[in-house]
Residue frames as qw, qx, qy, qz and C-alpha x, y, z in Angstrom:
[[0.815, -0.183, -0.131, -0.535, 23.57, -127.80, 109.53],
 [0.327, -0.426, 0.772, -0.340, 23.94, -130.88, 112.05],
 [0.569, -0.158, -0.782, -0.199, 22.87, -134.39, 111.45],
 [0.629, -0.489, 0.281, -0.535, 22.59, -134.27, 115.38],
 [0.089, -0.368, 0.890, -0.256, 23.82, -136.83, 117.94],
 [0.517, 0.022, -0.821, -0.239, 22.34, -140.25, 117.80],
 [0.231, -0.316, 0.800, -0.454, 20.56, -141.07, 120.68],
 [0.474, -0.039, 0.804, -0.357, 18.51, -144.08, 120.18],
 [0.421, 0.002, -0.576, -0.701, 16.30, -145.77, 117.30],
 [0.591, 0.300, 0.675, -0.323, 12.84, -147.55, 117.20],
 [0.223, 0.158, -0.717, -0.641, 11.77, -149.59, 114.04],
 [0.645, 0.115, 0.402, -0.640, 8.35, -150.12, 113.11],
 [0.586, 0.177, 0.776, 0.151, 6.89, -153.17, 111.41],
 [0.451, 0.847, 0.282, 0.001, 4.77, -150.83, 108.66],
 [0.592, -0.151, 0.124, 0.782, 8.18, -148.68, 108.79],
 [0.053, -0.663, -0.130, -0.736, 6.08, -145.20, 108.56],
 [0.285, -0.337, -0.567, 0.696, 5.50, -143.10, 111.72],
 [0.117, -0.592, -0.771, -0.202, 2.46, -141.48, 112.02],
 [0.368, -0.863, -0.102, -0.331, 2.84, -139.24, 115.26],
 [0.567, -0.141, -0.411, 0.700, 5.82, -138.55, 118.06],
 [0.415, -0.828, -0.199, -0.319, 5.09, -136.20, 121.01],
 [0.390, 0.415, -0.592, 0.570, 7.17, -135.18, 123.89],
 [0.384, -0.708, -0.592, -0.034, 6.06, -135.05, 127.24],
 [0.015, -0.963, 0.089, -0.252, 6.29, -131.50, 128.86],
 [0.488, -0.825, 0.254, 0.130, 8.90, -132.05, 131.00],
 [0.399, 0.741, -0.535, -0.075, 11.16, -133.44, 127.64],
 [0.398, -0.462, 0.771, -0.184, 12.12, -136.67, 129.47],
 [0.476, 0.283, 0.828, -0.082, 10.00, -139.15, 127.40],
 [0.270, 0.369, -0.305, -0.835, 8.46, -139.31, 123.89],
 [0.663, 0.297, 0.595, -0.343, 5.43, -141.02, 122.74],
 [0.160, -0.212, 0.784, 0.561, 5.92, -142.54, 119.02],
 [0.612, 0.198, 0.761, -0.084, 3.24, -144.27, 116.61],
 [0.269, -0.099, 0.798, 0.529, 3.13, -145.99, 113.34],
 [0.707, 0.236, -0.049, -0.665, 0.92, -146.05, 110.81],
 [0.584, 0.124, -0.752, -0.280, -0.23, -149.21, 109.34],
 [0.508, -0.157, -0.827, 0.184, -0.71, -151.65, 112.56],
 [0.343, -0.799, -0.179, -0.459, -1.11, -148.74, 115.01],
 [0.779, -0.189, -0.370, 0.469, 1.55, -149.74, 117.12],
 [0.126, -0.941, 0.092, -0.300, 2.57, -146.76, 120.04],
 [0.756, -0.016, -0.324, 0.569, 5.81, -146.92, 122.06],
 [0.269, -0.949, -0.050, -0.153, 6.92, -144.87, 124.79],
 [0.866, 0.127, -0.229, 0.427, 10.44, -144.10, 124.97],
 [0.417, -0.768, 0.034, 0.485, 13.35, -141.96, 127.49],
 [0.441, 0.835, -0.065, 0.323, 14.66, -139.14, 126.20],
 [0.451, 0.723, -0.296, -0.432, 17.82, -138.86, 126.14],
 [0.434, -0.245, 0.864, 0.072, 19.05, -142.45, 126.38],
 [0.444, 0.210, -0.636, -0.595, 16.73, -143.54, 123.58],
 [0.073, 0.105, -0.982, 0.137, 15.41, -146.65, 125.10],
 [0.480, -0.341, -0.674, -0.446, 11.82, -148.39, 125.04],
 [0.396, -0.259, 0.600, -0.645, 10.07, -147.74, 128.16],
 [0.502, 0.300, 0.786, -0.200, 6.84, -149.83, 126.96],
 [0.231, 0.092, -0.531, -0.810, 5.06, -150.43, 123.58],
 [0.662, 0.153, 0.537, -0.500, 1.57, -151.39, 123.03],
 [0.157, 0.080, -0.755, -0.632, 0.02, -153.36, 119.92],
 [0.530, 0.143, 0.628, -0.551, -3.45, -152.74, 120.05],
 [0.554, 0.185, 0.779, 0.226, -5.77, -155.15, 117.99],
 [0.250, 0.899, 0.351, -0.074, -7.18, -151.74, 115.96],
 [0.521, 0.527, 0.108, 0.663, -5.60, -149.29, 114.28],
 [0.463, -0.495, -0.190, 0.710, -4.18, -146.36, 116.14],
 [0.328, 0.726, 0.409, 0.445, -5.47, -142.94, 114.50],
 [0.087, 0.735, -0.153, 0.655, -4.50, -140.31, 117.08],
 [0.671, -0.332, -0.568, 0.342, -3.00, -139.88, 120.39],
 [0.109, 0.783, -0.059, 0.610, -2.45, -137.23, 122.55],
 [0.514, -0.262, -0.748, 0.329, -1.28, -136.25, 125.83],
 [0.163, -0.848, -0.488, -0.128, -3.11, -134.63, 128.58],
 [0.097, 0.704, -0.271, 0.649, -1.68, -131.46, 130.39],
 [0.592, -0.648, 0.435, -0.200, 0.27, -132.19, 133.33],
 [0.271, 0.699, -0.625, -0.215, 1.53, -135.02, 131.43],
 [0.365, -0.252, 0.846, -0.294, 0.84, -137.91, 133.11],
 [0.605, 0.437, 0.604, -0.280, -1.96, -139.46, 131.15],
 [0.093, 0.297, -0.664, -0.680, -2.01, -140.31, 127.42],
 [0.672, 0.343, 0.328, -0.568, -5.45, -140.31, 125.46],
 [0.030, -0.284, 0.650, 0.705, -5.43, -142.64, 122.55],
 [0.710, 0.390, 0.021, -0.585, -8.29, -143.30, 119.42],
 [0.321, -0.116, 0.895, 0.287, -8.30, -146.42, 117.30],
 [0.132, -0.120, -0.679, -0.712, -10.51, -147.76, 115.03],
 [0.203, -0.639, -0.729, 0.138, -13.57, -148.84, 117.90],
 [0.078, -0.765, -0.247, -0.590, -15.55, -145.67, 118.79],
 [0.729, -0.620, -0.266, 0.119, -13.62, -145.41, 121.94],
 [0.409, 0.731, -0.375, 0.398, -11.00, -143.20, 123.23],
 [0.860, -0.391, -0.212, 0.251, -8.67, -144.80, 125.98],
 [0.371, -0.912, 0.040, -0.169, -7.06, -143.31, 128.75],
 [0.897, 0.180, -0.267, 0.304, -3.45, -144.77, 129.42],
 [0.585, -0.778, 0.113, 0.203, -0.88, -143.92, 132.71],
 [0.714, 0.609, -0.267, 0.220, 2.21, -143.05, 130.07],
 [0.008, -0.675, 0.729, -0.114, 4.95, -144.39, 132.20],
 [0.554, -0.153, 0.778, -0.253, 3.18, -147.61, 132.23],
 [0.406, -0.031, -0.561, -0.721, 0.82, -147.61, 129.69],
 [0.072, 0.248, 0.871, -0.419, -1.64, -149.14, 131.94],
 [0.096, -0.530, -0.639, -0.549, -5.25, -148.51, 130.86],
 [0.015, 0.043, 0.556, -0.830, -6.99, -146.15, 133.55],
 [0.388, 0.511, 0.478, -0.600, -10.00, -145.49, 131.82],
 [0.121, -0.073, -0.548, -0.824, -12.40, -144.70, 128.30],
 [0.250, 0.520, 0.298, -0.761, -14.87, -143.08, 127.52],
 [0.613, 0.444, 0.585, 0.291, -16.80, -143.23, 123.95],
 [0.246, -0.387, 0.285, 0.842, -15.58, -141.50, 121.47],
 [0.410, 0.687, -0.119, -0.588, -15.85, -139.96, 118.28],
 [0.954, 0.136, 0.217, 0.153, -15.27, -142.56, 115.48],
 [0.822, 0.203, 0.140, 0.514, -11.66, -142.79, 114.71],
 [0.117, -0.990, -0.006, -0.080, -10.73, -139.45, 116.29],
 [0.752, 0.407, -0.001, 0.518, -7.37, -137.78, 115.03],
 [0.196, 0.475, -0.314, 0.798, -6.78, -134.50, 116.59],
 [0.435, -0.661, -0.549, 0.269, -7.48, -133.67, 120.27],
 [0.084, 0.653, 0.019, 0.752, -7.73, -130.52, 122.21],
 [0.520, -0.372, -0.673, 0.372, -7.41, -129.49, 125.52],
 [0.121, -0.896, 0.113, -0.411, -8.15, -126.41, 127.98],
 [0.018, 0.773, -0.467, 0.429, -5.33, -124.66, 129.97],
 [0.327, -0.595, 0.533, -0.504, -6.21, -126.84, 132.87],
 [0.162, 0.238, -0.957, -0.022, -6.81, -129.99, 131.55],
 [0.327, 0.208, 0.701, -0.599, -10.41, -130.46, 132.47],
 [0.687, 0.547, 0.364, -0.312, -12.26, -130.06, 129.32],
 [0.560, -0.143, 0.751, 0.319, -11.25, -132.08, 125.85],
 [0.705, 0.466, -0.199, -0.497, -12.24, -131.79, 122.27],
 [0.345, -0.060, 0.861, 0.369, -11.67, -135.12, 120.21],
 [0.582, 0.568, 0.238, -0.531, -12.67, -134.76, 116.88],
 [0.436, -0.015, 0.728, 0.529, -12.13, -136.60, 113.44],
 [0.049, -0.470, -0.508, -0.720, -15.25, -135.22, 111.07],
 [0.481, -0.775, -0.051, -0.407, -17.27, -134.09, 113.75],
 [0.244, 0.303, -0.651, 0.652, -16.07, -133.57, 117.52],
 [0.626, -0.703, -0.320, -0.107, -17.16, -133.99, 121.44],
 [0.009, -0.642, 0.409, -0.648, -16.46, -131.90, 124.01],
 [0.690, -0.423, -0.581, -0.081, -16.11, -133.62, 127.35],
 [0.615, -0.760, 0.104, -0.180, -15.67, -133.34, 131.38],
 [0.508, 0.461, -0.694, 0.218, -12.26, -135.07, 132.41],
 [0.137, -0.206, 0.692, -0.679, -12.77, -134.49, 136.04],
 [0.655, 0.038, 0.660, -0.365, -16.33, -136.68, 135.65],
 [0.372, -0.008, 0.829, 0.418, -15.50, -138.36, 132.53],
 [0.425, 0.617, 0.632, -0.199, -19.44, -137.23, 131.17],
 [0.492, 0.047, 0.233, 0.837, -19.67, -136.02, 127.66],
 [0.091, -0.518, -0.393, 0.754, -20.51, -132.39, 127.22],
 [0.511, 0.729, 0.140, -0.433, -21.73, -131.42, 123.52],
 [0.775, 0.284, 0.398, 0.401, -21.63, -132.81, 120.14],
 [0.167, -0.679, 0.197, 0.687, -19.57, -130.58, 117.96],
 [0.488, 0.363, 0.614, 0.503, -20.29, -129.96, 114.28],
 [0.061, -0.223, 0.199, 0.952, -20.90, -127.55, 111.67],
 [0.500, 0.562, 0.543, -0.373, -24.72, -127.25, 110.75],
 [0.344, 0.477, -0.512, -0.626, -24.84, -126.47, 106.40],
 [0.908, 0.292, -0.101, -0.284, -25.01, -128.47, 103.55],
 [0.778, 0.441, -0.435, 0.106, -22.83, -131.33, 102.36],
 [0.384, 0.289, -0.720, 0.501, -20.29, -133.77, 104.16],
 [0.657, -0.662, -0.343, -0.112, -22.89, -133.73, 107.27],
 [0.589, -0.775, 0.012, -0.227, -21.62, -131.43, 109.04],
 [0.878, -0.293, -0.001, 0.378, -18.35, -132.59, 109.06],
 [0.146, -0.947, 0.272, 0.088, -14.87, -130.36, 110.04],
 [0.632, 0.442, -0.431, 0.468, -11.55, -130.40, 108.56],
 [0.260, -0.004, -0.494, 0.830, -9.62, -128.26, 112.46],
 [0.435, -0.831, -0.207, -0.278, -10.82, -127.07, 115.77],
 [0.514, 0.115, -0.556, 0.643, -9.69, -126.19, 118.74],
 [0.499, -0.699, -0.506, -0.084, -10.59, -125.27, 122.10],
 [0.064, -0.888, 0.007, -0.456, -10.39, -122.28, 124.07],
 [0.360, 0.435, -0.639, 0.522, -7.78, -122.07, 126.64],
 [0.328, -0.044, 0.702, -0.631, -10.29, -121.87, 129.63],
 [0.042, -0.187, -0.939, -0.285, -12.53, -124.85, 127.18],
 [0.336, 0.463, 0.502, -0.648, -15.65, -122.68, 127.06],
 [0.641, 0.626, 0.134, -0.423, -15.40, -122.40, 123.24],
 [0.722, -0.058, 0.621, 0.301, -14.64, -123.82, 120.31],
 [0.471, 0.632, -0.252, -0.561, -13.71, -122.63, 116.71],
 [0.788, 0.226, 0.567, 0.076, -14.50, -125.00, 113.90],
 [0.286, 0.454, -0.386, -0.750, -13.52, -124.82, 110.19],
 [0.840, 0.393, 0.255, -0.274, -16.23, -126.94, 107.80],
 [0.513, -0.280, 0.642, 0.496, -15.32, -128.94, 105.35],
 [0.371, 0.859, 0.346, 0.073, -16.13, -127.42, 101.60],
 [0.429, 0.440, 0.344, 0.710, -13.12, -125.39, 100.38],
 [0.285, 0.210, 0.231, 0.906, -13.46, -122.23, 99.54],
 [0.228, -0.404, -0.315, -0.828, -16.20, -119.88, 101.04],
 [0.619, -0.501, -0.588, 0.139, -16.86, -121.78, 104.17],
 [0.071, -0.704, 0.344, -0.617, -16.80, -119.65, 106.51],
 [0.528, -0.137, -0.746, 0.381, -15.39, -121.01, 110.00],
 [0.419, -0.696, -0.184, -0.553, -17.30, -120.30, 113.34],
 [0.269, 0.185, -0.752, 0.573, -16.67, -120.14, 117.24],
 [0.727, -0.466, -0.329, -0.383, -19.27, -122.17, 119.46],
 [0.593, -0.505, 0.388, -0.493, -20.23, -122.88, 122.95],
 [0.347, 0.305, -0.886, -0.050, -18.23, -126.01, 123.89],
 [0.081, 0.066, 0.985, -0.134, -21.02, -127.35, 126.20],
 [0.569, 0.494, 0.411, -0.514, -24.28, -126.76, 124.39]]
């Protein structure tokens, strides 16, 4: 076993890390912390800080789109911001789910899930969203533990939250 070659460090204030991503092409990795929400974007393999952000919210999930160029991220506001990841410039948002953690994408990068207890499918290519996503039953309103979205983002499978016996289902991602 290898300890592996050093190539760079990043130290957060909270000193936990939350999330770290690559981007597809391996040149760059997207960090972030827990506690403050702090994200950093750094070169692979030199290690070095391209840019970091510190936004005034907490930082619950990020992701990045396909093709790579664009990095989606959730905080605590009900908003999910768009972000040019070699700049971190802001390009765009769009309202979100509250405090959405996991994202999904189809094949081509056109249609999104974000979803923390419940989810929304959206458009990319006109920003508009396309259907709320939940799990109709008792208890927890309706709210999901994992989805994901279909490779060409026509459908979604959900699993409820509840444990044992739930049974998980696979819905139309824009109705």
């Amino acid at each position: 076993m290898t300890d592996g070659k050093d190539l760079g460090h990043v130290k957060f204030e909270s000193g936990l890390m939350q999330q770290a991503m690559f981007l597809p092409d391996g040149r760059a990795a997207v960090l972030v912390s827990d506690g403050r929400g702090q994200y950093r974007f750094m070169s692979v393999p030199d290690g070095k800080e391209i840019w970091k952000a510190s936004p005034e919210s907490r930082v619950y999930g990020v992701a990045i789109v396909p093709g790579g160029q664009i990095l989606v991220v959730s905080g605590d506001e009900d908003t999910l911001k768009f972000l040019d990841v070699r700049t971190g410039r802001e390009l765009r948002s769009l309202p979100g789910p509250w405090r959405a953690d996991t994202f999904s994408f189809s094949r081509d990068g056109r249609v999104m899930l974000a979803w923390s207890l419940t989810g929304i499918t959206y458009d990319l290519t006109s920003g508009r969203k396309m259907a709320p996503i939940g799990y109709p039953g008792e208890g927890n309103a309706g709210w999901i533990d994992a989805a994901a979205l279909s490779p060409d983002g026509r459908r979604v499978v959900i699993s409820p939250r509840g444990g044992v016996g739930s049974a998980s289902r696979i819905v139309d991602a824009h109705t």
